[in-house]
C-alpha positions as a Markdown table, in Angstrom:
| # | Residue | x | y | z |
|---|---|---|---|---|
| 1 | Unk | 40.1 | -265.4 | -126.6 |
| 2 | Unk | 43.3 | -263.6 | -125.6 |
| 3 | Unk | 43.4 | -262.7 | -121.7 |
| 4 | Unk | 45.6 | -260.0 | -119.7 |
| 5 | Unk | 45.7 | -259.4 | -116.2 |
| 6 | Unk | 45.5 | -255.2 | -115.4 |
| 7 | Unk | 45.9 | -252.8 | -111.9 |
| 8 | Unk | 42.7 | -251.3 | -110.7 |
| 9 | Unk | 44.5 | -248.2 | -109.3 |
| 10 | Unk | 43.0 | -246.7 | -105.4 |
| 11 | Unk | 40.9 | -244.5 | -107.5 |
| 12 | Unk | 38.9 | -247.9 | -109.5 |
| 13 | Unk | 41.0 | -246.5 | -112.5 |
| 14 | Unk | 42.5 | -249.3 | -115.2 |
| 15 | Unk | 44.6 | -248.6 | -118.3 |
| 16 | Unk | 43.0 | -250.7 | -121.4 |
| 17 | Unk | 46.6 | -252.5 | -123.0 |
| 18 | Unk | 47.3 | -250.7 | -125.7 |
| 19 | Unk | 47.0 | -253.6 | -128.1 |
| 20 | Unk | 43.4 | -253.8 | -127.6 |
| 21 | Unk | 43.1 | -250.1 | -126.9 |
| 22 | Unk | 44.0 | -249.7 | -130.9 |
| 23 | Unk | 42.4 | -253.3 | -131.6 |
| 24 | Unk | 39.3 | -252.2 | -130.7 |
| 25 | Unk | 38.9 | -248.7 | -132.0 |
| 26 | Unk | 39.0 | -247.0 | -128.5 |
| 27 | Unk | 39.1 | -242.8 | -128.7 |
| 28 | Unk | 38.1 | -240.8 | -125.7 |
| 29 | Unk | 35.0 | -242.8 | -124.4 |
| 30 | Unk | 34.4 | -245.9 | -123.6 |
| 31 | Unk | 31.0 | -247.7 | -122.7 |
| 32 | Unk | 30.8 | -249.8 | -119.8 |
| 33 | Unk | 28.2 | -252.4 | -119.1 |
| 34 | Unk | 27.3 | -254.9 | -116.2 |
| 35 | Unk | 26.3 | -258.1 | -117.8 |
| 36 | Unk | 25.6 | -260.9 | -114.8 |
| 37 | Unk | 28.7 | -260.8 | -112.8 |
| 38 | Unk | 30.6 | -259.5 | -115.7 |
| 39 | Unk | 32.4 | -256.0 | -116.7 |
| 40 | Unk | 32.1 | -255.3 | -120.3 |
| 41 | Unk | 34.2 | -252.2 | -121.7 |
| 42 | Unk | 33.7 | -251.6 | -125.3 |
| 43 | Unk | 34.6 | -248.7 | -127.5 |
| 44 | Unk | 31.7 | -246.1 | -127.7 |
| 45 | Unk | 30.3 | -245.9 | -131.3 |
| 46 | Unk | 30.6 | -242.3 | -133.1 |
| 47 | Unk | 28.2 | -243.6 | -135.7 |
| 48 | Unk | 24.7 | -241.4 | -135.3 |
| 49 | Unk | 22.2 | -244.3 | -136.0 |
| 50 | Unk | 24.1 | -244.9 | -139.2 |
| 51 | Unk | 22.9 | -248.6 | -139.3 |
| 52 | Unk | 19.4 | -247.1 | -140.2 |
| 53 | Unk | 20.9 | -245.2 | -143.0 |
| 54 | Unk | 19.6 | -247.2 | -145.7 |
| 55 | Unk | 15.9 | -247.3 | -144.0 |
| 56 | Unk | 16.2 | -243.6 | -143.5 |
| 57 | Unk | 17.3 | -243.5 | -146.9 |
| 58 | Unk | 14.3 | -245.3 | -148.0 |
| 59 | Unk | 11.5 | -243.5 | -146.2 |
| 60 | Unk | 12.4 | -240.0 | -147.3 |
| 61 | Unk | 12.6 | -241.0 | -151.1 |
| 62 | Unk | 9.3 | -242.9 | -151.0 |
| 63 | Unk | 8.2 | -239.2 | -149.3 |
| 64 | Unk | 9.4 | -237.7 | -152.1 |
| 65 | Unk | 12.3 | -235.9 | -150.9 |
| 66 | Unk | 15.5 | -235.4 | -153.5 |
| 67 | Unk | 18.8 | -233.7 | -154.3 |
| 68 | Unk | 19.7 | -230.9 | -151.7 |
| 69 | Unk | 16.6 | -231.4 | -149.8 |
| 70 | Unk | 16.8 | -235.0 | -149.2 |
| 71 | Unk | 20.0 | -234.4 | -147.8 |
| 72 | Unk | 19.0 | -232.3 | -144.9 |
| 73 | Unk | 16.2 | -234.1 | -144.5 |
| 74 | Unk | 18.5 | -237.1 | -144.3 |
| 75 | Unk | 21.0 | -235.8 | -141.3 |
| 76 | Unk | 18.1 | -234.2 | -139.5 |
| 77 | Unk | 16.5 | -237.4 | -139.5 |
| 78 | Unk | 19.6 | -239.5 | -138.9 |
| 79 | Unk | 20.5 | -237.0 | -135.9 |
| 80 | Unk | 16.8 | -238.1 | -134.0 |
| 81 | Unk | 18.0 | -241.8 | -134.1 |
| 82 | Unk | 20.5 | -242.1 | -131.4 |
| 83 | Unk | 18.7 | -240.2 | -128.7 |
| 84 | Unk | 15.2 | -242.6 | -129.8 |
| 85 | Unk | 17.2 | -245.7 | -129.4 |
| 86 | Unk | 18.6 | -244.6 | -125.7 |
| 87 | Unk | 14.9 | -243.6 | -125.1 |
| 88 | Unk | 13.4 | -246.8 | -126.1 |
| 89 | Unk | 16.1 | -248.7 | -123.8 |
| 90 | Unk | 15.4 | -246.5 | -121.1 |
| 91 | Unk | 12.1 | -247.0 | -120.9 |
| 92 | Unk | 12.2 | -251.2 | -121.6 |
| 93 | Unk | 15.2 | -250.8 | -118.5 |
| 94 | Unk | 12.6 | -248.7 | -115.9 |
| 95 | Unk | 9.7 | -251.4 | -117.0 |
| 96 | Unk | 11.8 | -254.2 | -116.0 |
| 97 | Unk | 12.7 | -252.8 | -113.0 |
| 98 | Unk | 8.9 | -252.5 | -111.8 |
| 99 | Unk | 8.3 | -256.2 | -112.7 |
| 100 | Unk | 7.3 | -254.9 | -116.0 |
| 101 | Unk | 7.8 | -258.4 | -116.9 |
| 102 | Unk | 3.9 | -258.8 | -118.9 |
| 103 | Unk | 4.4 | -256.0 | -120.9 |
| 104 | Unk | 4.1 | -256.3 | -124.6 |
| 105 | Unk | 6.8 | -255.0 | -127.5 |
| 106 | Unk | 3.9 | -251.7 | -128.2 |
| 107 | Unk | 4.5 | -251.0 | -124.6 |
| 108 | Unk | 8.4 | -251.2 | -124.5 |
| 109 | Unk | 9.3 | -249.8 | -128.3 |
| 110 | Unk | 5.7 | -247.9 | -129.2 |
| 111 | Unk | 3.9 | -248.5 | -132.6 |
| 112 | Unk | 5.0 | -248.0 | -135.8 |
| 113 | Unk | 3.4 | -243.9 | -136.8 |
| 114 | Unk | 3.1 | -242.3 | -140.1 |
């Protein structure tokens, strides 16, 4: 674990060092997240949901879909996954804030539909 000491500016600006700036894969975002007493700042992702490619990938030929078709069938599809995911967290973040603590995975991430 490498470890560098940085400014927090009047405004609560920093400067990521620029060997983990290109380390990392930073662009022009970063996401930031409160873990216990802990800052995490982490390059955001570009990738639209492209860990479900294969699955995606999967489905729509077992649906029939090919050539052209399956394409733009494919990046529609892969497009819906990002804002799903965030939605999913959202709502598994706002029932553990109400002491959603007994609810079950159907409540936080829905059931599977076909």
């Amino acid at each position: 674990m490498e470890r560098k000491m940085i400014r927090i500016s009047g405004k609560r600006q920093i400067t990521i060092p620029q060997k983990y700036f290109d380390l990392l894969g930073f662009d022009t975002e970063a996401e930031c997240i409160l873990r216990g007493n802990e800052l995490v700042i982490r390059p955001v992702s570009e990738r639209s949901g492209g860990e479900f490619a294969e699955a995606i990938l999967a489905d729509l030929i077992s649906q029939g879909y090919q050539g052209d078709e399956l394409l733009s069938k494919f990046k529609e599809t892969q497009k819906k996954v990002r804002p799903a995911v965030k939605t999913m967290i959202d709502e598994a973040d706002a029932l553990a804030a109400t002491g959603g603590s007994t609810a079950s995975l159907d409540d936080l991430f829905g059931t599977e539909e076909r």
